[in-house]
N, C-alpha and C positions, 0 to 999 in steps of 0.2 A: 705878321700874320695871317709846328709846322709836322705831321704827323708823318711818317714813315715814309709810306708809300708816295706823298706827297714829293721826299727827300728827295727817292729815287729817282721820281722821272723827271724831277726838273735836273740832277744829277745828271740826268743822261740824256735831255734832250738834246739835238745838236741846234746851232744858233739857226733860227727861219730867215732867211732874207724873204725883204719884203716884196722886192722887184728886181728883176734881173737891168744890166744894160749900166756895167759900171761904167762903160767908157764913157755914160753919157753923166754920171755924176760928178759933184762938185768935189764932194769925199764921203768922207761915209763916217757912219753915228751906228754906236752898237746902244740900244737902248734898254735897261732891265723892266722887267715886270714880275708881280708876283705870280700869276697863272691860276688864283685859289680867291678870285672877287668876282664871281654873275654875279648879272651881265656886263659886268667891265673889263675884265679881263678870265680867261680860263685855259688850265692847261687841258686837252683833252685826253682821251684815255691814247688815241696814237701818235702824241707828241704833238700835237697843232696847238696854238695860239690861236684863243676866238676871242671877241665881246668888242665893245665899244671903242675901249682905250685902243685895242689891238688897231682897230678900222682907223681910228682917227691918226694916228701914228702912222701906219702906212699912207694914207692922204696926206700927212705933212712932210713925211719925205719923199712922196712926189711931187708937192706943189717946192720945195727945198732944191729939187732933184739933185739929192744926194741916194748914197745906195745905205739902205742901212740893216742891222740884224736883231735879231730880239734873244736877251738870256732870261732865264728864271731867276727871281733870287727870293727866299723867306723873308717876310714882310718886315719884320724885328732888325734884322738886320740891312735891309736894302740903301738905308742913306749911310752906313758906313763903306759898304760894297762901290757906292760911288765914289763916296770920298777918296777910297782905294785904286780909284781908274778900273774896278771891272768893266763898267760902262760908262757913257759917256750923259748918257738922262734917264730920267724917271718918267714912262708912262703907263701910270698903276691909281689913280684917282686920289691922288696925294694932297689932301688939303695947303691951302697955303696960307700958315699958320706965325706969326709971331717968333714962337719955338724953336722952329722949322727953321725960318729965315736966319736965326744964327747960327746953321750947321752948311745950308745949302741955298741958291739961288732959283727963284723961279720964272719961268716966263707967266705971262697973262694968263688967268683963267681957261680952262678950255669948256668946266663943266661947273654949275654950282648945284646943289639939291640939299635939302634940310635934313637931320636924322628925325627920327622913329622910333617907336615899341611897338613893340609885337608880343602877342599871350598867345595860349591854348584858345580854341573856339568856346571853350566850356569853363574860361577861366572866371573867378569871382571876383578881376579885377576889373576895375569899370574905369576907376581915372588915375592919375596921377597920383594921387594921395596914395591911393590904394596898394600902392609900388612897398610903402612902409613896411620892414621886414621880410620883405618879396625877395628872394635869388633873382638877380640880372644879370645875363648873359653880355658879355662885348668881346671883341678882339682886342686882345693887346696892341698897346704902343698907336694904338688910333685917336682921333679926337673924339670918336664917339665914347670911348672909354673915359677919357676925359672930363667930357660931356658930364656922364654920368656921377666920376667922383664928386663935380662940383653942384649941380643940379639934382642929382636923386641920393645926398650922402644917406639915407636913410636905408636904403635899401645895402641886400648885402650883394656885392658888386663882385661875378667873378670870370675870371679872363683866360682866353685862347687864343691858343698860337691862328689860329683859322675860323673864317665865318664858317664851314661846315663842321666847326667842334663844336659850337655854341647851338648849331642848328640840331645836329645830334642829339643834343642835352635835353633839349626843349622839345622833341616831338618824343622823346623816350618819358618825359616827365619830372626831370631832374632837376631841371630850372624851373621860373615861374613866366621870366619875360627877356628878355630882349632888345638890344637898343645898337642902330646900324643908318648906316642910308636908309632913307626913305624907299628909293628905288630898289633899291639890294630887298630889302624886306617886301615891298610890294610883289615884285617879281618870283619871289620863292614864296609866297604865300597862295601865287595863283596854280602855281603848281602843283604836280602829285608830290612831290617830295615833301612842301611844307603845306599839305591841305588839314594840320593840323592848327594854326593857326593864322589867327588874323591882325591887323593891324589893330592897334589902340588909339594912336594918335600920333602925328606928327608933331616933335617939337619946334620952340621957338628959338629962332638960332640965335646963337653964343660968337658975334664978331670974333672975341678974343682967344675963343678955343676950337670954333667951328673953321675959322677963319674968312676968306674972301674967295669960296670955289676952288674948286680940284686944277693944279696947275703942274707942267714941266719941271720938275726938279733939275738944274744942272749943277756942277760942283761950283762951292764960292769962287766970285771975282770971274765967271764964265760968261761974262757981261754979253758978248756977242755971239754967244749961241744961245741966249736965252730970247734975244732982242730976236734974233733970226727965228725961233719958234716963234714966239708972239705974232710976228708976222706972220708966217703959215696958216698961226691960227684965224688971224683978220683975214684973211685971202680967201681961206676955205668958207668960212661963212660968208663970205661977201658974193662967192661963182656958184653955192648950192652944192658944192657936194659935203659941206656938216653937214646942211638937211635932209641928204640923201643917207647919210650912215645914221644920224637922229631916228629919222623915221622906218628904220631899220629893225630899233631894238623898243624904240617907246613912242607915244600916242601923243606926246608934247614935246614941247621945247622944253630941253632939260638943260640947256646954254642959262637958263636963270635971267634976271632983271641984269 
């Protein structure tokens, strides 16, 4: 997590290569992403791929030199779309979770960051507790949904195909709060879009459902493509250019402990 318009243009986007110059690649990786996560991923209104996942993905198939291309696919369904061979990995900030690992294979972390709530600026919740009987906002099929069935069951918990359905809900009034990336939610909060509200608090993370950082999805038993990303990603942080796409989008190291 998928709204209409949303459908169309990844329907219709055609696949972005990331670099030209096949002749000098090893082979080539068509990678999916969702296109509907700032700043991780986004489709734009003229068919471009932006955000972080986008940058780093392209750095790792140039450090791979492999040629590779990017499709859209709806959140909900993306690890069946793999399993399927539309693509060959997943880079969409895909936790690496327990769950997960019995459908599909990961390489190494590339990103970790804790979840979040977020209110109205004027709302009269102050903590945690306060969440009791509160509508909360998540994306389907995430582990921040997750997050929340087991940690706020109090609250009443309800779900979108997409972070800007939930975003919608919540500056229109319809919800009370919200629970996402930390980053996701800081970053649309400093904005005109969510200058309705603000952060509540960061929570404390859930190993078992948050899992161990946003990692490479590739399909089971793809042992040597996941080993060859992990690598990429030790490469790139090790020559400066993660810190160059890091410091691109956020003011810290969002690589985690």
């Amino acid at each position: 997590m998928r709204i209409s318009t949303r459908l169309l243009a990844a329907a219709s986007i055609a696949a972005v290569s990331l670099f030209s110059g096949a002749a000098l690649a090893q082979d080539k990786l068509v990678i999916g992403t969702e296109g509907a996560y700032p700043p991780f991923n986004n489709l734009e209104a003229d068919g471009t791929l932006t955000g972080f996942d986008i940058d780093i993905a392209k750095a790792l198939c140039e450090e791979m030199k492999t040629e590779c291309t990017f499709v859209t696919n709806d959140w909900d369904g993306i690890i069946p779309a793999l399993q399927a061979k539309k693509f060959d990995a997943i880079v969409a900030s895909m936790s690496i979770t327990p769950e997960r690992l019995e459908k599909v294979d990961f390489s190494k972390k590339y990103y970790n960051t804790p979840p979040a709530i977020a209110v109205p600026k004027d709302s009269p919740i102050k903590t945690l507790e306060d969440l009791k009987g509160k509508s909360l906002g998540a994306q389907g099929s995430t582990t921040h949904a997750n997050y929340a069935e087991k940690h706020l069951a109090d609250s009443d918990l309800k779900l979108y195909p997409t972070a800007d359905e939930y975003k919608l809900d919540i500056t229109n009034g319809r919800i009370d709060g919200v629970i996402d990336d930390i980053v996701v939610l800081s970053e649309w909060v400093k904005s005109d879009a969510g200058a309705c509200c603000k952060i509540l608090t960061p929570l404390k993370v859930d190993p078992e459902i948050n899992g161990n950082g946003a990692g490479i999805a590739v399909r089971k038993g793809d042992a040597a493509l996941a080993d060859k990303l992990s690598g990429a990603i030790a490469a790139i942080r090790a020559n400066g250019k993660y810190k160059e796409i890091n410091d691109k989008y956020f003011d810290f190291d969002v690589y985690g402990e």
